[in-house]
C-alpha positions in Angstrom: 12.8 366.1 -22.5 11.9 368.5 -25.5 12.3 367.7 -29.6 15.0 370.1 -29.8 17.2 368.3 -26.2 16.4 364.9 -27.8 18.0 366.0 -31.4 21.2 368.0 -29.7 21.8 365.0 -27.2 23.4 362.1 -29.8 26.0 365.0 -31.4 26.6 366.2 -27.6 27.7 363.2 -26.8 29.8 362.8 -29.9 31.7 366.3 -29.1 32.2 365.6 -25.8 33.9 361.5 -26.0 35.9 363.1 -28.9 37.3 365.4 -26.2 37.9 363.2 -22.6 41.0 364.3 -22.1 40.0 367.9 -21.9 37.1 366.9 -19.3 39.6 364.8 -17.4 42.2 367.6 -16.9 38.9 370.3 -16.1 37.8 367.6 -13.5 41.2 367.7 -11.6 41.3 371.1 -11.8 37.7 371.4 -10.4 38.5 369.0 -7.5 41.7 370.9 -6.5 40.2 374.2 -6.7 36.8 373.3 -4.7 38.6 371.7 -1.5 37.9 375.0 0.1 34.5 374.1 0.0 35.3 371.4 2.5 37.5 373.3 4.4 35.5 376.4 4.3 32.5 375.1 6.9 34.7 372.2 8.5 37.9 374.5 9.2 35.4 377.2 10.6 33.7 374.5 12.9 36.7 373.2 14.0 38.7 376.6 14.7 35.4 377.3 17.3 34.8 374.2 19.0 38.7 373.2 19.2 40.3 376.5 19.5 38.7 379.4 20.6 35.5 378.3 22.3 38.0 376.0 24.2 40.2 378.7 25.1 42.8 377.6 22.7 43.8 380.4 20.4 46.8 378.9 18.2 44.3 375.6 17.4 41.7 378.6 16.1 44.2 380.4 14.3 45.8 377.5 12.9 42.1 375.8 11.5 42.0 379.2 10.0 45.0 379.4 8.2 44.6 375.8 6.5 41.4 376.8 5.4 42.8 380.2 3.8 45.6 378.3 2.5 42.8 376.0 0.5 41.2 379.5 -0.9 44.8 380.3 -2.2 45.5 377.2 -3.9 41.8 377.1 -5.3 42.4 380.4 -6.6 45.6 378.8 -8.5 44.2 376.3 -9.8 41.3 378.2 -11.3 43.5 379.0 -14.1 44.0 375.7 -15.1 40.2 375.6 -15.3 39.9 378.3 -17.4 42.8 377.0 -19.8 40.8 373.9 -19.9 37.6 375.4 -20.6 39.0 377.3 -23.7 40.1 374.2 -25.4 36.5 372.8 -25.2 34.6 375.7 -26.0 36.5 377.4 -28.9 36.5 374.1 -31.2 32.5 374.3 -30.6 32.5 378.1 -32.0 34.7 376.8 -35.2 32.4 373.9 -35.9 28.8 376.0 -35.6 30.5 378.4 -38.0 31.6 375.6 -40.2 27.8 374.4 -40.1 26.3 377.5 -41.0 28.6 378.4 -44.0 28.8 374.9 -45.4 24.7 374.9 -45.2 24.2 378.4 -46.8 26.8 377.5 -49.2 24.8 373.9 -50.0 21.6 375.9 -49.9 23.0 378.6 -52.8 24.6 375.9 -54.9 20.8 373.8 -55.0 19.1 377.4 -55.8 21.0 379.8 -57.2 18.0 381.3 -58.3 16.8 381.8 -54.3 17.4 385.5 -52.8 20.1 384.9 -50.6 19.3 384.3 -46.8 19.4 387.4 -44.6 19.2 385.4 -41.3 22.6 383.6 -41.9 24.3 386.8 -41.1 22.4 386.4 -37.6 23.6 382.9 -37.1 27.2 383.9 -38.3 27.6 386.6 -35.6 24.8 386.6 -33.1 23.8 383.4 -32.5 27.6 381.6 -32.9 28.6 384.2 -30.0 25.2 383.6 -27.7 26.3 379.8 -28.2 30.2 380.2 -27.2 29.6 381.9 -24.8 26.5 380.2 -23.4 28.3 377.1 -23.3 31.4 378.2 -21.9 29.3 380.0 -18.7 27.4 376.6 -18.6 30.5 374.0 -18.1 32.1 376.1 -15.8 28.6 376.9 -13.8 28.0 373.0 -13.9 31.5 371.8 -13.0 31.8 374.1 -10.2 28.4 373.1 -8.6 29.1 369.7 -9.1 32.5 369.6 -7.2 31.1 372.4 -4.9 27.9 370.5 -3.7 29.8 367.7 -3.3 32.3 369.5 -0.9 29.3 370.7 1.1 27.2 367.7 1.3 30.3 365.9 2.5 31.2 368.8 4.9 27.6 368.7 6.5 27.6 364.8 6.7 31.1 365.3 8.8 29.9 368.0 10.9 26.2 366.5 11.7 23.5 364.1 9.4 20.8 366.3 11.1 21.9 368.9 9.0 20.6 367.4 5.9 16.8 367.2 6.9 16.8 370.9 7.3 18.8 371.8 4.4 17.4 369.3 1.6 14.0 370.1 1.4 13.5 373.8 1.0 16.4 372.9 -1.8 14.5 370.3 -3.8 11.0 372.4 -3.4 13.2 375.7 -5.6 14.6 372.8 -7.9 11.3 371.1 -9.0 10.1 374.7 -9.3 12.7 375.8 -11.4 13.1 372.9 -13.5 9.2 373.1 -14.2 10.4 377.1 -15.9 13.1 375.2 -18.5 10.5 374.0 -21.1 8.3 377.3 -21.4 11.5 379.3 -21.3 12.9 376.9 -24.2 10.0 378.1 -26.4 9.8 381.5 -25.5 14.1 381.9 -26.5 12.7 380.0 -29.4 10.0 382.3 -30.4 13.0 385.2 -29.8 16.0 383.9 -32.1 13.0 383.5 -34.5 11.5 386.7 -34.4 15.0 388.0 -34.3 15.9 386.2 -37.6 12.4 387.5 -39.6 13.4 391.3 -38.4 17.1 390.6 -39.9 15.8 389.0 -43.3 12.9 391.9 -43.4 15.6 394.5 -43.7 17.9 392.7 -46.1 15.2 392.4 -47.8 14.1 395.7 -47.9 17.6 397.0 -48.8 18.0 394.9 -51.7 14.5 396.4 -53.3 14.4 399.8 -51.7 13.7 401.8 -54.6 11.0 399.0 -56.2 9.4 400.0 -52.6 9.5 403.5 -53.3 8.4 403.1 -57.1 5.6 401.2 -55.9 4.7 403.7 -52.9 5.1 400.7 -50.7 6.6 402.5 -47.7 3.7 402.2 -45.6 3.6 398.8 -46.4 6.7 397.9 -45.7 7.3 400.1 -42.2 3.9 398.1 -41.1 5.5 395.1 -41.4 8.9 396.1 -40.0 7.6 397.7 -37.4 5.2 394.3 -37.1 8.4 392.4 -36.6 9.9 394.6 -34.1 6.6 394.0 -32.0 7.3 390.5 -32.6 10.3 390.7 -31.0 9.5 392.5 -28.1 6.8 390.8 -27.3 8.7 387.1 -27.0 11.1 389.5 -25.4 8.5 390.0 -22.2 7.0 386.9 -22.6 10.6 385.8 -21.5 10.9 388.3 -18.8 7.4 387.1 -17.2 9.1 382.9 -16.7 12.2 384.5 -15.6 10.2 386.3 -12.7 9.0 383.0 -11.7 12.9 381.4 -12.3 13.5 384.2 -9.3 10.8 382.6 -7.4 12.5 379.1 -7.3 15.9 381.2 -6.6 14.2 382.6 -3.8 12.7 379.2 -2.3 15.7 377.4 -2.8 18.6 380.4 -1.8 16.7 381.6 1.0 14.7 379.3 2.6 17.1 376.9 4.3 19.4 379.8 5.7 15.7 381.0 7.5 15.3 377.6 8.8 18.5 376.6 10.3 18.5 379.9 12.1 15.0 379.2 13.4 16.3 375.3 14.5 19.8 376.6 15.9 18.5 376.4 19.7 16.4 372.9 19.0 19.8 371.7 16.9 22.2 373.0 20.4 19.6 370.8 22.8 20.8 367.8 20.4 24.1 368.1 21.2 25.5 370.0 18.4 28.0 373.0 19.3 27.7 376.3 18.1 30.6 375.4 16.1 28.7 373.0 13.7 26.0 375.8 13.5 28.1 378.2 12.5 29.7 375.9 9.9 27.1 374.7 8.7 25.2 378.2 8.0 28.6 379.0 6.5 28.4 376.1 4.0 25.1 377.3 2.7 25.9 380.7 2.6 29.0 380.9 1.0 29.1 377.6 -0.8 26.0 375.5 -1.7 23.2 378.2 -1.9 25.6 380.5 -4.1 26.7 377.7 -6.4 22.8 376.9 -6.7 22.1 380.1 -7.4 24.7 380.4 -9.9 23.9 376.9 -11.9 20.1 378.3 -11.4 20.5 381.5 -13.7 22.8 379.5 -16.3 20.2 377.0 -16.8 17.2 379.7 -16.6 19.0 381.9 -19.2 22.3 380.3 -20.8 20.9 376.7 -20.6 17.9 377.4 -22.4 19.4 380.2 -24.9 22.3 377.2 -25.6 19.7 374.5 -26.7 17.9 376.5 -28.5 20.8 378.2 -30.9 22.7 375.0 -30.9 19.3 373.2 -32.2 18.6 376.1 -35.2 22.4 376.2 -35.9 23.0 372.4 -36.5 19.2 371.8 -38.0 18.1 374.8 -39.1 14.9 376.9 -38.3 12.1 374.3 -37.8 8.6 375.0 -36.5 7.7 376.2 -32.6 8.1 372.6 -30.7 4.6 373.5 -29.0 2.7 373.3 -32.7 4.7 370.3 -33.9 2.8 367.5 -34.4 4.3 365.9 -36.9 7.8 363.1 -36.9 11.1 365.1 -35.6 13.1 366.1 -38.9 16.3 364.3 -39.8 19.2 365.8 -37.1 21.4 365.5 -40.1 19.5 367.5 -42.6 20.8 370.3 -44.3 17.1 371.0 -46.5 15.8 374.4 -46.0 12.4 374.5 -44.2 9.5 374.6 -46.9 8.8 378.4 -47.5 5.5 379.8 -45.7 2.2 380.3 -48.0 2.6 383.8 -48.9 -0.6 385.9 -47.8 -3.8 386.6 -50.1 -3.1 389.3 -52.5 -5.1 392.4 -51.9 -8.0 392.6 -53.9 -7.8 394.8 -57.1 -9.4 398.5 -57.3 -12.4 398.0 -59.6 -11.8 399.9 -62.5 -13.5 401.1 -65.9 -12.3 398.3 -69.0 -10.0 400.4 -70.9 -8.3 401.2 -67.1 -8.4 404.1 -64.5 -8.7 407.9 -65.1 -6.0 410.1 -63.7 -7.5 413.4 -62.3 -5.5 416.6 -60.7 -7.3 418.9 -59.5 -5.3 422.4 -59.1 -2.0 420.7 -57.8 0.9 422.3 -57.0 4.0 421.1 -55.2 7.0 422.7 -54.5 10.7 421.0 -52.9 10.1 422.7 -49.6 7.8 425.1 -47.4 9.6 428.5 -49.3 10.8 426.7 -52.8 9.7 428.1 -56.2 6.4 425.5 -56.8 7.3 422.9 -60.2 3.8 422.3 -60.5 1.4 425.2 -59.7 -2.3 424.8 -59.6 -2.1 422.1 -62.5 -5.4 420.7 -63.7 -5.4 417.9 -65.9 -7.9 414.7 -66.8 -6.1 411.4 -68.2 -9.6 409.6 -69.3 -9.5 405.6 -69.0 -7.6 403.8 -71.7 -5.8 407.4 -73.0 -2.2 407.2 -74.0 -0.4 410.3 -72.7 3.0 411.9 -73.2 4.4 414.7 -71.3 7.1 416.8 -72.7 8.6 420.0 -71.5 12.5 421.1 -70.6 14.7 419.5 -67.4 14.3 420.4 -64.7 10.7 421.7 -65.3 8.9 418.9 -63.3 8.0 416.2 -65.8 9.5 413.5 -63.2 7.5 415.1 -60.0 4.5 414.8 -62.2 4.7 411.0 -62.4 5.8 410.6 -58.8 2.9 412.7 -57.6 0.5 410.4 -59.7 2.2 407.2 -58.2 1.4 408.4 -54.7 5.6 408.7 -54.1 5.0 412.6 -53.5 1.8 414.5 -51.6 1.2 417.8 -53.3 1.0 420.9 -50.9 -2.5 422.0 -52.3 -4.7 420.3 -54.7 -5.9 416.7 -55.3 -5.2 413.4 -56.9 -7.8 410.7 -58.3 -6.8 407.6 -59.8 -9.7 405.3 -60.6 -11.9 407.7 -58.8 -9.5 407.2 -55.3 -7.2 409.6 -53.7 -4.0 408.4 -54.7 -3.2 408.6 -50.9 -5.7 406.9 -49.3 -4.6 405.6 -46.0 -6.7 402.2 -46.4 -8.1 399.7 -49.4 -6.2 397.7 -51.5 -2.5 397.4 -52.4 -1.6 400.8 -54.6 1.0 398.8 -56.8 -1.8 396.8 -58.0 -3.7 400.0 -59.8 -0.3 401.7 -60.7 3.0 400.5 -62.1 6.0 403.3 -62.2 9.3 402.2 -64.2 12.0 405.2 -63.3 14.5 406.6 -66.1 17.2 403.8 -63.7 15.9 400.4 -63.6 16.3 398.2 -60.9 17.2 394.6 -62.0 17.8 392.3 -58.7 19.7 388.7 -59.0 18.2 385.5 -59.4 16.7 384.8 -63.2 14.9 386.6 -65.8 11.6 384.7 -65.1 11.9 386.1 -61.3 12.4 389.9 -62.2 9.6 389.5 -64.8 7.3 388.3 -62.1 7.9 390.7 -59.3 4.7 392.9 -59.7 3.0 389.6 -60.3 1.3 388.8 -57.1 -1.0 385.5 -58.9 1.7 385.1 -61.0 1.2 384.6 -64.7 0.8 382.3 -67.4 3.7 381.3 -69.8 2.2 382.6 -72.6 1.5 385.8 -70.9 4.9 386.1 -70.1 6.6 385.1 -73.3 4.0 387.6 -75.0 5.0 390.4 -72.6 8.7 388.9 -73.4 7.7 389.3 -77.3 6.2 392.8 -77.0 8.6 394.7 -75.4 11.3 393.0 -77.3 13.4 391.1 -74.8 13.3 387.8 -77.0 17.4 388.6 -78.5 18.3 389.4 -74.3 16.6 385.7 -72.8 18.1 384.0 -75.7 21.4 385.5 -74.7 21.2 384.8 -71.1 20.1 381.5 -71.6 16.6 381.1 -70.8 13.9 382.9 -68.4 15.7 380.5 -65.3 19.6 381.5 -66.3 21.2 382.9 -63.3 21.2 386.6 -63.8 24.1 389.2 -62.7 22.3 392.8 -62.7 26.7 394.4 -63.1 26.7 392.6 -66.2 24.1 394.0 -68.2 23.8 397.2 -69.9 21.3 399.8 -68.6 19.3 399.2 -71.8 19.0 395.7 -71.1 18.2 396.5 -67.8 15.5 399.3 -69.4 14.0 397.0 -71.4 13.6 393.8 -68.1 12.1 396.5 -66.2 9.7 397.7 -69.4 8.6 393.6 -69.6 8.1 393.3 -65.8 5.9 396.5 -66.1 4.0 395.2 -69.8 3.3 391.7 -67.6 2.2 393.2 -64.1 -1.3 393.9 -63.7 -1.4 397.4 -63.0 -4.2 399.0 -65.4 -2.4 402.1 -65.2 1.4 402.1 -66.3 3.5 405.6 -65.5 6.7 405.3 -67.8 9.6 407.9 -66.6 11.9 407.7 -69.5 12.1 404.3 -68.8 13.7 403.9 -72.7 16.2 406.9 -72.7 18.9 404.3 -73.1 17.1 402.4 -75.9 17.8 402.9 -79.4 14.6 404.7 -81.7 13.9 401.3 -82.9 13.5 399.3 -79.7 11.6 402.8 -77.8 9.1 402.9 -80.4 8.6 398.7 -80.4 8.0 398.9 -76.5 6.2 402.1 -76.8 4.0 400.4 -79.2 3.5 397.5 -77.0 2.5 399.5 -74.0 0.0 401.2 -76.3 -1.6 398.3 -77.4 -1.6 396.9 -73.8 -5.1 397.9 -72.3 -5.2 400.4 -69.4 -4.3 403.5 -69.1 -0.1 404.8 -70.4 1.4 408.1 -68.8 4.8 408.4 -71.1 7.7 411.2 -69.5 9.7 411.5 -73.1 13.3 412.6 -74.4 12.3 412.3 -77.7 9.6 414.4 -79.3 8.9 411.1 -81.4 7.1 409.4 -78.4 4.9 412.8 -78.8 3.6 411.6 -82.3 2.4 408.1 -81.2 0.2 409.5 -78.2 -3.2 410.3 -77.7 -2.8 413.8 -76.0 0.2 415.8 -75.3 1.2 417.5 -72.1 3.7 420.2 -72.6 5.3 421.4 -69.6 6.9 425.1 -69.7 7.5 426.3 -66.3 4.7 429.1 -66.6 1.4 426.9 -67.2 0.6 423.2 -68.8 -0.4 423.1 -72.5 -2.4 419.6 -73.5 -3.5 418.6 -76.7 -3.1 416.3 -80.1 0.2 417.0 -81.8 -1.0 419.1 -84.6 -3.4 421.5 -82.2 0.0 422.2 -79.8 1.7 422.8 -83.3 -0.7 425.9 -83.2 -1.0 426.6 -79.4 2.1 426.0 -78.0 5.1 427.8 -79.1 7.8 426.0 -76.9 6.3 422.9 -78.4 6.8 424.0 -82.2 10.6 424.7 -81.1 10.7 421.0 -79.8 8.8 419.7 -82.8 10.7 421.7 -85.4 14.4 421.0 -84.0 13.9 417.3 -84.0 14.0 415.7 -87.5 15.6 412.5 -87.4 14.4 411.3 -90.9 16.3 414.5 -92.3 19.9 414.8 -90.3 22.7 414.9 -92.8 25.1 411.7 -93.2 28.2 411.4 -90.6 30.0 412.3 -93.7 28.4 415.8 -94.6 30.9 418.9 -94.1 27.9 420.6 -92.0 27.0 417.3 -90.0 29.3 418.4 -87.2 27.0 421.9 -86.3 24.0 419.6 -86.8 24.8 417.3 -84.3 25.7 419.6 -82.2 22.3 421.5 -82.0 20.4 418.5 -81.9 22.3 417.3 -78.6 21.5 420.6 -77.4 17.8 420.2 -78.0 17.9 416.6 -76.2 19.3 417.7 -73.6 16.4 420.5 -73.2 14.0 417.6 -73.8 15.5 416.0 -70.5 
């Protein structure tokens, strides 16, 4: 008997007393509709040896007609069967259901900070249905077999006890073989519902944080894994196939075997004084009751039987280990814990870099949306040295976003190349990109669980407390976790502003340890005050800052300067683009925030006016 039999076989019993009347009425129903079975081998014998044989048509035809008459009222009382069998399966649906959503629900209310479980949506749908219906094929599979061997065995012993020795054997050699398939075939459905389940909570997964995958050029990543998982699958998928090849083995042994050797006895079986009546109705009883009933209750077991344990065992108890590995006590069948979470793989090893953080070199880039699309960039060359803050600046539209994404590895330039930390930026193997590079887009993506989880996403070691209240500190996110509550508050992403979600995704970034941070106005919903305090912080942070601004402000705090015009890339300190750089003069010039007139000025209306123009030619 396997773990997972032993834990299902206490509440089986339980469902089943709590429901006798049901199994009484399918029992009478079961014993009406198989007395063909009798008939069927016994009538046939009868109608030969009595009727025609002898010479006595009418005693034939009338053998005959009682046994058809037993087919018709078999066939009647079928339905009660089936009107039966929905009152005992249904109630089993409703309860697994029950189970799962009170479990998940328990589960949620113990951790609302835990991602919410992809695989239940398996168990609600999937695996509910492969149970119903499993168990509904298996009760009427096993009741008919029952009532249906019975009817045979009783029909042979009537025509001739001989009958047995030839029959039994070659029928117990198929059933030891067959029942020797039901524990491998219990694991390998096991190993499939599981590997089922980790494809379903790999994709949930990978919708919810889509575009941190993309910001993090994790796709390869991720579609190694996915597709990982679907190996998974179809590998406990043919590992299922091969035992269900031998399953057909034992069909054939036990289905085939005995009809081959009452043929070859029929002339030592007529010397022993059996008639060809008997013969006849006993081949008849094998071949169109017992060996097809066997046959029957042979698949359910193979597949259904199996598949039933199985679900019923992960829907009532919940994923547990592979019963082959277990070593260890049987869990608690009433349980409702979750199963201890796995021990997440070894980070990959960081990209060494210089102290101050990587360099950033292109090397005559140019990129263009499509094979005959005006390029953004065209032949750019540019050198971000370690530890250099840089800002780029330049109108919408002009490729100040496409910049970033190339550097991040999210886009693959038609001609040039990319070095960060002296790597191409999309090299096929080493470590982990999103441990060299961090990219915060102009939207930030805020997922639900706390504050302390978002801040720690691109944390693969995790991080001290007082690395994460300084990041907390730096950025200015101490007035947002004192309004939430704390770093472990729940968090709702659709109640928070996209400032606050600006400045969660600037502290995730400030914490993460990515020596090079690529920052997409990432504060274009922030207030001057709180852009310059993160701007600031990511300054002081050491590695290496590549700033996309809407303010010429951000300009005056950088290193270098990268203006971008549409015609060719201008870099340098603020005061040498002053002189080089007449679109950036127009930028600098236009944006005075120190000298706008108050709200209350006649000529503040104009004023305001031109300088929202000028943003929005900043982008």
């Amino acid at each position: 008997m396997t773990t997972a039999t032993a834990r299902l076989l206490p509440r089986a019993r339980r469902f089943l007393r709590r429901r006798t009347r049901v199994l009484l009425l399918l029992a009478g129903w079961s014993l009406l509709e198989s007395a063909h079975t009798f008939l069927g081998g016994y009538g046939l014998a009868k109608a030969l040896d009595q009727g025609f044989l002898a010479g006595h048509t009418g005693v034939g035809l009338a053998w005959l007609g009682v046994t058809a008459l037993a087919v018709v009222v078999g066939g009647l009382a079928g339905r009660g069967v089936f009107r039966g069998l929905a009152d005992l399966v249904e109630p089993l649906r409703d309860s697994l259901i029950r189970q799962v959503v009170s479990r998940s629900l328990t589960q949620a209310v113990a951790h609302p900070a835990r991602a919410a479980d992809s695989a239940v949506v398996s168990r609600l749908t999937n695996q509910t249905e492969i149970a119903r219906d499993s168990f509904a094929g298996l009760v009427l599979v096993a009741r008919s077999f029952v009532f249906t061997a019975a009817g045979a065995v009783l029909g042979l012993l009537s025509l001739a006890p001989q009958l047995l020795l030839i029959v039994v054997p070659p029928l117990a050699a198929g059933l030891l073989l067959f029942l020797a398939t039901l524990r491998p075939m219990a694991a390998r459905q096991r190993a499939f519902l599981q590997a089922d389940e980790d494809l379903s909570t790999q994709f949930g997964a990978v919708a919810e944080g889509l575009r941190d995958v993309v910001a993090c050029g994790a796709q390869q990543q991720t579609a190694a894994r996915a597709y990982g998982l679907i190996e998974k699958e179809a590998r406990a998928a043919r590992q299922l196939a091969r035992w269900a090849a031998v399953r057909c083995l034992a069909l054939g042994l036990a289905g085939q075997l005995p009809i081959l050797l009452l043929l070859v006895s029929a002339p030592w079986l007529l010397r022993q004084g059996l008639t060809p009546g008997v013969v006849l109705g006993a081949l008849a009883y094998l071949t169109q009751s017992l060996l097809p009933a066997l046959h029957t209750l042979m698949n359910a077991l193979g597949s259904a039987g199996t598949r039933l344990v199985v679900v019923l065992d992960r829907l009532t108890n919940g994923p547990g280990p592979d019963p082959e590995t277990t070593t260890g006590p049987d869990p608690d069948p009433e349980s409702t814990t979750a199963p201890a979470p796995t021990t997440p793989p070894d980070p990959a090893p960081l990209v060494p870099v210089p102290p101050g953080g990587p360099g950033v070199h292109l090397r005559a880039v140019t990129f263009a949306y499509g094979p005959a699309a005006q390029p953004v960039l065209d032949d750019l060359d540019l050198t971000v040295e370690p530890g250099e803050h840089l800002v780029v600046v330049g109108p919408s539209g002009i490729g100040k976003s496409t910049l970033t994404a190339l550097v991040a590895g999210l886009l693959e330039p038609g001609h040039g190349e990319i070095r960060v930390a002296g790597r191409p930026v999309r090299a096929r193997s080493g470590p982990d990109p999103s441990l060299l590079r961090v990219l915060i887009p102009q939207q930030a993506y805020v997922f639900s669980g706390n504050l302390r989880e978002n801040l720690l996403y691109l944390c693969p070691d995790g991080a001290s407390a007082s690395a994460l209240e300084a990041s907390s500190h730096a950025v200015g996110l101490d007035p947002l976790v004192r309004r939430l509550g704390g770093l472990d508050a729940p968090l709702d992403p659709g109640v928070l502003s996209q400032g606050e979600r600006q400045l969660i995704a600037l502290g995730r970034a400030h914490l993460s340890p990515a020596p090079l941070v690529l920052l997409d106005e990432a504060t274009c919903h922030l207030d001057p005050a709180a852009e310059m305090r993160a701007e600031r912080a990511f300054a002081e942070r050491p590695g290496t800052l590549i700033v996309v601004a809407h303010r010429i402000t951000s300009a005056r705090r950088a290193d270098r300067i990268l203006v971008l015009d549409g015609v060719r890339a201008t870099c340098g300190t603020h005061d040498e683009l002053l002189e080089r750089s007449a679109l950036y003069r127009d930028l600098a010039g236009s944006w005075q925030p120190d000298a706008l007139p108050a709200p209350e000025a006649p000529e503040a209306p104009e004023r305001a006016e031109r300088i929202s123009a000028k943003s929005r030619y900043l982008g």
